[in-house]
VODREN-260620 format. One record per residue: y, z, x of N, C-alpha, C in turn; residue in one letter. Coordinates in nm, 2 decimals, m for minus. Each point is the difference from the previous one (the first is absolute). Example, Ala and Ser with C-alpha at 12.3 -4.5 7.8 and 13.67 -1.06 7.14 Angstrom:
2
n_y:n_z:n_x:ca_y:ca_z:ca_x:c_y:c_z:c_x:code
m0.57:0.78:1.32:0.12:0.00:m0.09:0.12:0.00:0.09:a
0.11:m0.07:m0.04:0.11:0.00:0.09:0.11:0.08:m0.08:s
END
This chain:
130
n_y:n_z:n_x:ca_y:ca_z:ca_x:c_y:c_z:c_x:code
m0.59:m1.21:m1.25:m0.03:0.05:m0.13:0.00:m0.12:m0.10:x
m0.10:0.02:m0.08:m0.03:m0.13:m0.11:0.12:0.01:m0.10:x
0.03:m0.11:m0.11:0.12:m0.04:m0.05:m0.12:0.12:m0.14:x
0.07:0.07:m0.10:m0.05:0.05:m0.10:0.06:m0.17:m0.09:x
m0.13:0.00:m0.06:0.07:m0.13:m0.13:m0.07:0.09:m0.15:x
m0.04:0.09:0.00:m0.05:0.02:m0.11:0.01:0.22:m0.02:x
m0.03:0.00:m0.14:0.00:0.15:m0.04:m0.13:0.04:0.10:x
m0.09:m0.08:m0.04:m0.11:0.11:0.10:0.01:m0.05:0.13:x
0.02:m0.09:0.09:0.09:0.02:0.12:0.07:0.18:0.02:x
0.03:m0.04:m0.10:0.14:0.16:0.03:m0.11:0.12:m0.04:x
m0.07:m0.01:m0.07:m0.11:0.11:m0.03:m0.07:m0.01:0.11:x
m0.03:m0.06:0.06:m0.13:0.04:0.13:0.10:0.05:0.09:x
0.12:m0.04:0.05:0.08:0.05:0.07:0.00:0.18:m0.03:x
0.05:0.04:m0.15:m0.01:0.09:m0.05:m0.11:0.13:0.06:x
m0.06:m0.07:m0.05:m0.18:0.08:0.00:0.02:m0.01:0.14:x
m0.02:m0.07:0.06:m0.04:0.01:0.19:0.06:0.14:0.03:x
0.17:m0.05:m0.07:0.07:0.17:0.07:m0.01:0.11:m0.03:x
m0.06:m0.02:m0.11:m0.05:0.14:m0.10:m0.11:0.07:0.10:x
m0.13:m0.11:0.04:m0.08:0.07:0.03:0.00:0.03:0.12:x
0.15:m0.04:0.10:0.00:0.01:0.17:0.07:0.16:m0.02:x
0.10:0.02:m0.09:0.04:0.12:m0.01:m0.11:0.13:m0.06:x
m0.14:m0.06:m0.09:m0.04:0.08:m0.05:m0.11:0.03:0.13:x
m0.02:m0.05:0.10:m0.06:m0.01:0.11:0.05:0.13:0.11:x
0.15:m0.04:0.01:0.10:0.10:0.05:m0.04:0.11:m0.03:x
0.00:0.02:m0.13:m0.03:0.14:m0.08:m0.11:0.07:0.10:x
m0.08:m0.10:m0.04:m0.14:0.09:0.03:0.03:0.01:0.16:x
0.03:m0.09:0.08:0.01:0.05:0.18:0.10:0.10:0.00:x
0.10:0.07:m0.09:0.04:0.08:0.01:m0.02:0.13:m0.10:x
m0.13:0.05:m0.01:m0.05:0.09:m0.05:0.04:m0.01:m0.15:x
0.00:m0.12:m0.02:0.01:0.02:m0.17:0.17:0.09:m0.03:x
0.09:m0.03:0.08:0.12:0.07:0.02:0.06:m0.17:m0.09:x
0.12:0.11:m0.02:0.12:m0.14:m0.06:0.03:m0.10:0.14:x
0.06:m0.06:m0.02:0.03:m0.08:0.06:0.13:m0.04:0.04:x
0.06:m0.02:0.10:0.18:0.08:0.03:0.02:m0.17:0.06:x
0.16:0.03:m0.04:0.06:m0.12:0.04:0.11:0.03:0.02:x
0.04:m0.04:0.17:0.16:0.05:0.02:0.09:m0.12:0.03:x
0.13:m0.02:m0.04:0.05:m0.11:0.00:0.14:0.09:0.14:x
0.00:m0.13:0.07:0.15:0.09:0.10:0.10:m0.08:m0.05:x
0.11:0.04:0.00:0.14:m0.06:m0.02:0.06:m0.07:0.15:x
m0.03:m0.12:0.02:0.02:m0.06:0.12:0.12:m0.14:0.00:x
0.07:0.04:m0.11:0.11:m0.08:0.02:0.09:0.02:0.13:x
0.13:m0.01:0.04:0.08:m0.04:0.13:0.02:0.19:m0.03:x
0.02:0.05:m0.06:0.06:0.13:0.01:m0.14:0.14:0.04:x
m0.10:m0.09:m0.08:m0.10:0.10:0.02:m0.04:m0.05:0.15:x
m0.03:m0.13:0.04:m0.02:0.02:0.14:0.09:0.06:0.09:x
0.11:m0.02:m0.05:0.10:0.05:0.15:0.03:0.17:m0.03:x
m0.09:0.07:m0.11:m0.02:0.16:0.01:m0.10:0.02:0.06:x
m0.10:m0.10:0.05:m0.13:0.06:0.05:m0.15:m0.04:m0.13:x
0.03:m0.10:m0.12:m0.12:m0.02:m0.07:m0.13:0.00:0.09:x
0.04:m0.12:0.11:m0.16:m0.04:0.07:m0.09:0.09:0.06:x
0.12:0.11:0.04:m0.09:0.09:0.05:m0.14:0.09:m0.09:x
0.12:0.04:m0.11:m0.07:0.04:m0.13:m0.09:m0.08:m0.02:x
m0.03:m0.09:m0.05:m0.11:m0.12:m0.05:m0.06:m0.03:0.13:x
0.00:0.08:0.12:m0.11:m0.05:0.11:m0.08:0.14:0.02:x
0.07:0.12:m0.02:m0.04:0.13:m0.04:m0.12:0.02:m0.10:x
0.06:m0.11:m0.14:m0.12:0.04:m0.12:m0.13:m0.09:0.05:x
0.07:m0.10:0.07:m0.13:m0.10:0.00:m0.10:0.04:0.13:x
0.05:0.09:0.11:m0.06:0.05:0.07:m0.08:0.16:m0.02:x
0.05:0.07:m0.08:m0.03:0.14:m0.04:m0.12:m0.02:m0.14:x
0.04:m0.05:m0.12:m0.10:m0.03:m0.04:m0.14:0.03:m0.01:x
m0.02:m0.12:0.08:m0.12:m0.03:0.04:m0.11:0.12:0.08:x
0.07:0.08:0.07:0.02:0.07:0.11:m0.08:0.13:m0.09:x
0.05:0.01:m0.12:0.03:0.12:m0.11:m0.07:m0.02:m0.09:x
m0.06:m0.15:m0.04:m0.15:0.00:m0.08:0.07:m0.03:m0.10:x
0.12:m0.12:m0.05:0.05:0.00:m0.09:0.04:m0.16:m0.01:x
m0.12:m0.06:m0.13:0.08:m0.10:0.00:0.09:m0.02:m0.10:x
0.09:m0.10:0.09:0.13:m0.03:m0.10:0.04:m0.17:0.05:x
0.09:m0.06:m0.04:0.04:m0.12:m0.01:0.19:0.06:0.05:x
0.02:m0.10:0.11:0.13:0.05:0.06:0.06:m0.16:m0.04:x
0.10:0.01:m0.05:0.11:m0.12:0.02:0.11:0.03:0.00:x
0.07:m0.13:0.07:0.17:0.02:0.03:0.05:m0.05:m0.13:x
0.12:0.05:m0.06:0.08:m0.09:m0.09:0.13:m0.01:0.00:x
0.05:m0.07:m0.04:0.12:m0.02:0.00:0.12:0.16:m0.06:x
0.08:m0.06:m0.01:0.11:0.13:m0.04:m0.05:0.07:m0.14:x
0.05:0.09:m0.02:m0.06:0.11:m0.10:0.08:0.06:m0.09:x
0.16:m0.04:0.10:0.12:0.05:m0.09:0.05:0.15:0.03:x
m0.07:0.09:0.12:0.04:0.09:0.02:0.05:0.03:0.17:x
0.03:m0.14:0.05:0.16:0.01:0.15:0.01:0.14:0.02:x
0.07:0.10:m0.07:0.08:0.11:0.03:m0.19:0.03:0.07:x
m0.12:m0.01:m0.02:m0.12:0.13:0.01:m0.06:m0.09:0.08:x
0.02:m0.11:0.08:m0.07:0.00:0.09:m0.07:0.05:0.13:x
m0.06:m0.04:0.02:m0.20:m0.02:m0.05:m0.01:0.07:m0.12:x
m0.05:m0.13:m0.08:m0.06:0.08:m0.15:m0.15:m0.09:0.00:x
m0.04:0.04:m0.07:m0.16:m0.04:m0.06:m0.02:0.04:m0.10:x
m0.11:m0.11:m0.08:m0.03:0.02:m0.17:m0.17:0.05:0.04:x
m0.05:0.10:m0.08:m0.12:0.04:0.04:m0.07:m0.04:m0.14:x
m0.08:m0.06:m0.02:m0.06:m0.06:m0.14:m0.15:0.04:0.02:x
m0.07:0.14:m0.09:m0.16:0.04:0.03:0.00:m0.06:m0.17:x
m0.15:m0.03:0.02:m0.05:m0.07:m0.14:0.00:0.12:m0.06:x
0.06:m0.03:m0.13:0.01:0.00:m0.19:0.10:0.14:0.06:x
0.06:m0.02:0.08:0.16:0.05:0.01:0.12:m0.05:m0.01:x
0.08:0.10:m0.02:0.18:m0.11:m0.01:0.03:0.02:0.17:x
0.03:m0.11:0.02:0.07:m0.01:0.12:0.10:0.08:0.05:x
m0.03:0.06:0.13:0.15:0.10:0.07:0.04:m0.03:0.10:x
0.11:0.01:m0.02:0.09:m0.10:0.11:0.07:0.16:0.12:x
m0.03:m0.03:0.13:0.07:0.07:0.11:0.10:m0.03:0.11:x
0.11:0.06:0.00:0.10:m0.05:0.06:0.05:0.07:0.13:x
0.04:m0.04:0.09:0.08:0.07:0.15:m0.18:0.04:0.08:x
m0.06:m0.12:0.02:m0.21:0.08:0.02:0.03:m0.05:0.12:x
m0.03:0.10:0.07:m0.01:0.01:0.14:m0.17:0.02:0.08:x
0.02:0.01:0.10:m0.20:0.03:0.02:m0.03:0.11:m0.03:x
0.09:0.13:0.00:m0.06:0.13:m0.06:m0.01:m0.04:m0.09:x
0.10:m0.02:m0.11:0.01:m0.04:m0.13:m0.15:m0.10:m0.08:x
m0.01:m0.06:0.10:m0.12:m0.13:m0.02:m0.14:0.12:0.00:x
0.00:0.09:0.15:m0.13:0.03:0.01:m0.02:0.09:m0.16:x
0.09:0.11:m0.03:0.02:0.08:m0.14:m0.04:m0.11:m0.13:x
0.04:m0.11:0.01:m0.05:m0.04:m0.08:m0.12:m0.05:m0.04:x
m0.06:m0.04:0.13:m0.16:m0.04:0.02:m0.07:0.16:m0.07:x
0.02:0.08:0.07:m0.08:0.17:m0.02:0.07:0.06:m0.11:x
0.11:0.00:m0.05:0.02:0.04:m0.17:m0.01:m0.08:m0.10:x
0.10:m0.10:m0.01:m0.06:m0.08:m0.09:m0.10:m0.05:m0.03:x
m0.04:m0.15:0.11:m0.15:m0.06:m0.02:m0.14:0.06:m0.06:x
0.04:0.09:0.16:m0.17:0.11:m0.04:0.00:0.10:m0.09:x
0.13:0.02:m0.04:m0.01:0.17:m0.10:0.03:m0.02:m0.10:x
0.10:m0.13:m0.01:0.06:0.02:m0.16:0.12:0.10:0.01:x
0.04:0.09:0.11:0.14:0.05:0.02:0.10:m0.09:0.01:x
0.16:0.02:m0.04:0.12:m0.02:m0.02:0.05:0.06:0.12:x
0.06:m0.12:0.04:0.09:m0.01:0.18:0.12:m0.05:m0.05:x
0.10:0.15:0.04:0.16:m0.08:0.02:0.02:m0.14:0.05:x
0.10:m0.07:m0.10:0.03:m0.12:0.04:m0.04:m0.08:m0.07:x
m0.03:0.03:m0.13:m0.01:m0.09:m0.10:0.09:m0.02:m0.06:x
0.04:m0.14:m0.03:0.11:m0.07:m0.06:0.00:m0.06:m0.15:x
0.06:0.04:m0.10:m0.01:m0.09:m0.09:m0.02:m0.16:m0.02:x
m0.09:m0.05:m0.07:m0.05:m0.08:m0.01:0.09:m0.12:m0.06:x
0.12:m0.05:0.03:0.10:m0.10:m0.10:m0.09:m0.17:m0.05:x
m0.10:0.03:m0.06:0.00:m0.14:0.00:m0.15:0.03:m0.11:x
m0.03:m0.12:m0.05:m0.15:0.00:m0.09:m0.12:m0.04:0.05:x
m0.08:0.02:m0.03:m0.11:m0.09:0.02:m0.06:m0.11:m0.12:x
m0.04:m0.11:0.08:0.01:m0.09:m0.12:m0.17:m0.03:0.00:x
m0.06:0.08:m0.10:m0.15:m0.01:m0.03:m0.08:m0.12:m0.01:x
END
């Protein structure tokens, strides 16, 4: 990756991502665009995270649904592991805790696709910084 030295350095960067995501859009029927973050700190793997995050990244696709899967670090909710942050464009982010593969598949088929509310949502402790 090239060094950014300048504002529009950072603007072509910018724009590139704008239009790879506005690209997304359209390969995914003009649908929002979903982004799941897994909680893969020492506690979420040792409840079973990877499995979860090898479930979304394998089902998915499978289900006609693009989304962007990454692992992240701690989240702040230990007691509910496996949790995951589910972030769909020009939504507030919802956070799921104790998600098991039932729990995961329910989520793909209510939430994602419907816009239905799945037990296991967790208050959100923290901001987003715009």
């Amino acid at each position: 990756m090239e060094t950014i030295k300048s504002v529009a350095d950072l603007e072509k960067i910018r724009t590139s991502i704008l239009e790879a995501n506005q690209k997304k859009i359209i390969e995914n029927g003009n649908k929002k665009l979903v982004e799941i973050k897994v909680a893969m700190a020492t506690c979420g793997i040792a409840s079973g995270a990877k499995a979860i995050m090898d479930f979304f990244i394998e089902e998915l696709p499978k289900r006609n649904i693009v989304a962007h899967v990454k692992q992240t670090g701690c989240m702040g909710y230990c007691y509910a592991e496996p949790t995951l942050e589910i972030i769909i464009q020009d939504e507030k982010p919802v956070v799921f805790g104790f998600v098991d593969l039932k729990k995961a598949d329910e989520i793909i088929e209510k939430f994602i696709k419907k816009g239905e509310l799945v037990d296991g949502i967790i208050p959100i402790n923290y901001e987003l910084a715009l």
